[in-house]
N, C-alpha and C positions, 0 to 999 in steps of 0.2 A: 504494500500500500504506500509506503514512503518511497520508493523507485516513483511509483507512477504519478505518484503528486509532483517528485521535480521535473517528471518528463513536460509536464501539463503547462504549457506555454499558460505566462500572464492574460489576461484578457484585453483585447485592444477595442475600445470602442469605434462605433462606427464615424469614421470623418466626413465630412462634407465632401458635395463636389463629384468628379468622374473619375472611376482607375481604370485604368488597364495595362499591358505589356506597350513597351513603345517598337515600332518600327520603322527605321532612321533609312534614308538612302537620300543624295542630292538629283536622284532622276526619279520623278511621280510615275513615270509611267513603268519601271522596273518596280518599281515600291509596290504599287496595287496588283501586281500576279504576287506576290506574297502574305497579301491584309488577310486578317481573318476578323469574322464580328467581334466588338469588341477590345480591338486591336486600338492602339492611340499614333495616329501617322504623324510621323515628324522630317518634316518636308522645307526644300528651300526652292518656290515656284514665285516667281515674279508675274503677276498678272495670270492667277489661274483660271485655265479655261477649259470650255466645256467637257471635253473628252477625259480628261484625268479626273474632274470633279464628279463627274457621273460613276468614273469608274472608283473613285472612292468611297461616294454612295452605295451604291451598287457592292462594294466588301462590308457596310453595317458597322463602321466602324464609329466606334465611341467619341472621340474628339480627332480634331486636326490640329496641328502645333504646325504653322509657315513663319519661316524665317525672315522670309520678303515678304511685303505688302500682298496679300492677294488681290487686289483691286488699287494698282497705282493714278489712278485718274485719267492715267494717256488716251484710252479708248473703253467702251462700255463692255470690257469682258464678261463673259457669260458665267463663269463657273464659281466665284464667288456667291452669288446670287443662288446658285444652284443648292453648296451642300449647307449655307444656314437657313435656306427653306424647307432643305429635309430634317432642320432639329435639331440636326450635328452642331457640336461647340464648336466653333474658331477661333483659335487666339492666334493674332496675327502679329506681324511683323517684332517677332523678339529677339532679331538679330542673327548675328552668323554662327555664334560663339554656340548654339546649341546643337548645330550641325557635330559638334567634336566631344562637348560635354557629355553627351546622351548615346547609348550604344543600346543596340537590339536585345530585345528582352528587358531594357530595366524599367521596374514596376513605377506607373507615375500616378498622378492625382492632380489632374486639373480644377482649381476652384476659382471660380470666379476669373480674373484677369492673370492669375499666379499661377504657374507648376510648380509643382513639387517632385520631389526623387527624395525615397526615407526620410522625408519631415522636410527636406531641406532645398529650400529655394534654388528653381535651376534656369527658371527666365519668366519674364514679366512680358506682357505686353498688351495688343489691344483686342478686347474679346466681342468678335463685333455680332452685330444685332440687328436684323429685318432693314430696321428705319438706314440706320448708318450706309449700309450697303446699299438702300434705293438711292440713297442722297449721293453718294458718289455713282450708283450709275447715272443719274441724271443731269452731273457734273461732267462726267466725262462724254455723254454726249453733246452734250456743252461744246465741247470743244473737241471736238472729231474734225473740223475743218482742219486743226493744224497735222494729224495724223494723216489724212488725204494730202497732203501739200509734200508731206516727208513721203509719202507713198510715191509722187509723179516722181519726186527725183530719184527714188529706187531703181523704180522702172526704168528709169532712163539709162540707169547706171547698170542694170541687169542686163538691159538691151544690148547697148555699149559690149559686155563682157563674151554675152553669149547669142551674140549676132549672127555669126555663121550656124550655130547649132538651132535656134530660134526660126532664121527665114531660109534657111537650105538643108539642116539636118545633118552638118559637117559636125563628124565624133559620133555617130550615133553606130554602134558596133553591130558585126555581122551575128546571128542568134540560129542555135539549131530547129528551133521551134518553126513551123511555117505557120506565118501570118497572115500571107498578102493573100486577099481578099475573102479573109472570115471575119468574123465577129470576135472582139475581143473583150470578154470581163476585166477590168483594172477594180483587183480590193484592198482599199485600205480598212484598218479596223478601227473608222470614223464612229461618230454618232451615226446610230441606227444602221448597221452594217449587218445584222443578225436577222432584224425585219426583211432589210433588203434581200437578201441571199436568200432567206425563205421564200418569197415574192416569186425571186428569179428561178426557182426550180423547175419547171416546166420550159422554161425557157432553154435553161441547161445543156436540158435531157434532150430536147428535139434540135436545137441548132449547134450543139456539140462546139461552143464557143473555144476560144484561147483562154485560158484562166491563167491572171498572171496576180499572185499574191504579193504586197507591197508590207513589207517586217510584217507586224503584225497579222494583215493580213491573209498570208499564208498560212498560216496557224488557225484564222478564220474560214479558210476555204477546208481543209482537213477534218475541221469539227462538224463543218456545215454536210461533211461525207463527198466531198470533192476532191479530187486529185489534181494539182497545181500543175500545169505544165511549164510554168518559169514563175521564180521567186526572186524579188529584186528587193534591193536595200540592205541597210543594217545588219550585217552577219552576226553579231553582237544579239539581238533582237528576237532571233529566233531561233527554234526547238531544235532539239535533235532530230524530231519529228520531220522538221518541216526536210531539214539537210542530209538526210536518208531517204525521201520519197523519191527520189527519181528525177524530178523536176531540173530544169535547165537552171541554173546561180547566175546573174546578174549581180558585180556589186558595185556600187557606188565611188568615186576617187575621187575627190575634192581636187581644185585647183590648185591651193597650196601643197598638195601630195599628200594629204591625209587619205587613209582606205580603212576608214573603220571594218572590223571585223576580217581582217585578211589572213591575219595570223591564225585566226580558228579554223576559216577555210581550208588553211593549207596545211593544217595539221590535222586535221578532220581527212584530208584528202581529197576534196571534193570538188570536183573540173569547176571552173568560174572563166567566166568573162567581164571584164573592168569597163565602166560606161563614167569617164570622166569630164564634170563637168559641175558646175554650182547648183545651188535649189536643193528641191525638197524629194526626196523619191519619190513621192509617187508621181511628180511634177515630170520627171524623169523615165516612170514606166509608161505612162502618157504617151510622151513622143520618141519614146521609142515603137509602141505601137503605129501610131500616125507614119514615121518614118516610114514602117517598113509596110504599109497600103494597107492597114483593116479597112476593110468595108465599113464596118462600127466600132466604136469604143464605146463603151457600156461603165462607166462610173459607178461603185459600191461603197458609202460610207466614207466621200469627199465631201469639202466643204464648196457648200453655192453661193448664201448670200455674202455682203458686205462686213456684216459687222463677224462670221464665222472668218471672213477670210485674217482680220484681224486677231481673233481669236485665238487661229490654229499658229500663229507666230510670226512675229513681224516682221523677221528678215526675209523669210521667203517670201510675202506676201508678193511684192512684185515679179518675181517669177513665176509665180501662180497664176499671176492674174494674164501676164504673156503667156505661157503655157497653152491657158485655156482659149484666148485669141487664136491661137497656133491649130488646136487642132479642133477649133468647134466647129467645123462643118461634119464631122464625124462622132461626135464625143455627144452621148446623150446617158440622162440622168437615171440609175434603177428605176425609182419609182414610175418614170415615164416609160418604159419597156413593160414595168408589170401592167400599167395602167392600159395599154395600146396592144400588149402580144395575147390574141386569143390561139388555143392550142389546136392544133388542126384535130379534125374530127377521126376514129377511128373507123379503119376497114373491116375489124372484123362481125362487127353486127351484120354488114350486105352479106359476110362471105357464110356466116352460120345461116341467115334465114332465106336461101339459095340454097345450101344443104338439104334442109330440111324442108324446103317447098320439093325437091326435086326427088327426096328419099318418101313424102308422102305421097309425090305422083307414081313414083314405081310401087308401091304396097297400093294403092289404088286398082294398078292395069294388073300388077298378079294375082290381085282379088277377084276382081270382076271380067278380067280380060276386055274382048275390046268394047263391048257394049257399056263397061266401066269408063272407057276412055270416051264412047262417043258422048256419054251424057255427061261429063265433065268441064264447064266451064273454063276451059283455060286461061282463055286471054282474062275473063274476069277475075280467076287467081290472080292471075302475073301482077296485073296491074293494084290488084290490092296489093301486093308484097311490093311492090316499085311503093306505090303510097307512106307505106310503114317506113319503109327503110329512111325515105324522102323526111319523115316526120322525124327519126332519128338526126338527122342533121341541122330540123329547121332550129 
């Protein structure tokens, strides 16, 4: 009995506020394939937006801790707004220094505007609330004019760099895959990408598209039970899954000679071709399709309007918006394919009820021989069965 009494931890009462495990990474969108509910994300995202905010939503997670402003004023970002409408605490902008302070796994308690780590203060900041967040989107739309003005000179400057690549398709590499004149799906794993894919499944199946997975996206086409025929971007990015399916590798080389994920590649072993040049990949798997003559480009879980293109990050933003210049005579939206593609109608309904009109005329004449046959209606058969079938299609 005296063993068991010192085993018996003190009693700790219940504290205020939220706990959970913390999960630290400086990229949100690597952090959230590891959230679980409950979980407290400790993130450093300047102006977060839509796509990582959902996906933190979306893991149930207890509080958010951002080290940058989530909502800097520059432009009306979406993802702020997002996860303190689902409930979620934000404490924002509490500096960098927690980015190093805080390691995976240790236990915190957010109260009020204060974390905590065992009792003791580990960053302050500002914990924001409905109102706060409307008032700066409303601010920052305010002044969306001066982000348009910094947007033209982008573009001008994007133009400038990737001129040849842009109005003639100079760098755009030779690919095993044959494209020229199919249909090609480009998926990124955007908002609403999972709808979409669903949507597009009949479409799939009967025009036997190019499926080309963009990082994430690849990983999306695998779950959705599609097999990739080329997967471009970020090596870094994605599964093993995706980099043993068969699929042709496309990877990405920066102008200043950066090649994210090459070293994996090439220790992976796994055949690539390098497609060098600025922007955004999918901006990238885009016109490489166009280059090489799709009939269609097929958009899964890209961004369309204005304030998304701001959104999804501001340095690409002007080669996005070039890109889409570039190949929109070809380039149309999922939702517009599901809304427009009806599925061609099945042959086998004619071929079964053709069967079996012509298996009940033979049981007919060997029943009754031919006085069976004279007093049989034919042509008024046939034509009722032309009718049915006709009705199967209207």
């Amino acid at each position: 009995m005296k063993i068991a009494s010192l085993r018996r931890g003190r009693h700790q009462p219940d504290l205020p506020g939220v706990l959970g495990p913390a999960r630290v990474d400086v990229r949100t969108r690597n952090l959230t394939k590891r959230l679980r509910p409950g979980d407290i994300a400790v993130i450093d995202h300047l102006d977060l937006d839509k796509l990582n905010a959902e996906a933190l939503v979306n893991a149930n997670v207890a509080a958010v801790v951002n080290a940058s402003p989530s909502s800097s004023g520059r432009f009306p970002n979406l993802g702020t707004e997002l996860v303190v409408a689902a409930g979620i605490p934000l404490l924002d902008a509490v500096g960098p220094e927690v980015m190093r302070t805080i390691e995976d796994g240790d236990r915190l308690r957010l109260d009020g505007d204060t974390l905590y780590r065992n009792e003791n203060v580990v960053a302050t900041g500002d914990l924001l609330t409905v109102a706060q967040v409307a008032t700066t989107m409303q601010n920052a739309r305010a002044g969306l004019g001066v982000q348009l003005e910094a947007f033209a000179g982008n573009t001008v400057e994007h133009l400038r760099r990737e001129r040849e690549l842009l109005l003639e398709g100079v760098g755009v590499p030779q690919v095993r895959t044959p494209i020229e004149g199919r249909h090609v799906v480009v998926v990124t794993a955007g908002h609403g990408y999972e709808r979409e894919l669903e949507g597009l499944k009949l479409y799939i199946r009967e025009r036997s598209p190019v499926l080309i997975g963009v990082d994430g996206g690849a990983d999306a086409l695998l779950a959705a039970g599609h097999q990739p025929d080329l997967v471009f971007g970020d090596v870094a990015s994605m599964s093993d899954a995706v980099l043993g399916c068969g699929a042709e590798l496309v990877i990405q080389a920066y102008r200043d000679g950066r090649v994210p994920g090459l070293d994996r590649a090439e220790d992976l072993g796994v055949p690539f071709v390098l497609f060098r040049a600025s922007g955004t990949s999918e901006d990238l798997a885009l016109l490489l399709a166009d280059a090489h003559d799709a009939e269609l480009i097929v958009a899964v879980g890209m961004h369309a309007s204005l304030v998304e293109f701001f959104d999804s990050g501001r340095s690409g933003m002007a080669g996005s918006f070039l890109t889409r210049l570039r190949v929109a005579s070809r380039l149309v939206h999922a939702n517009a394919v599901v809304g427009l593609h009806r599925p061609k109608a099945a042959t086998w309904p004619l071929v079964v009820l053709l069967v079996l009109t012509l298996v009940g005329l033979g049981v007919a004449i060997a029943v009754g021989g031919q006085t069976a046959l004279d007093t049989i209606p034919i042509g008024d058969w046939w034509q009722t069965a032309v009718d049915r079938v006709q009705g199967l299609f209207s």
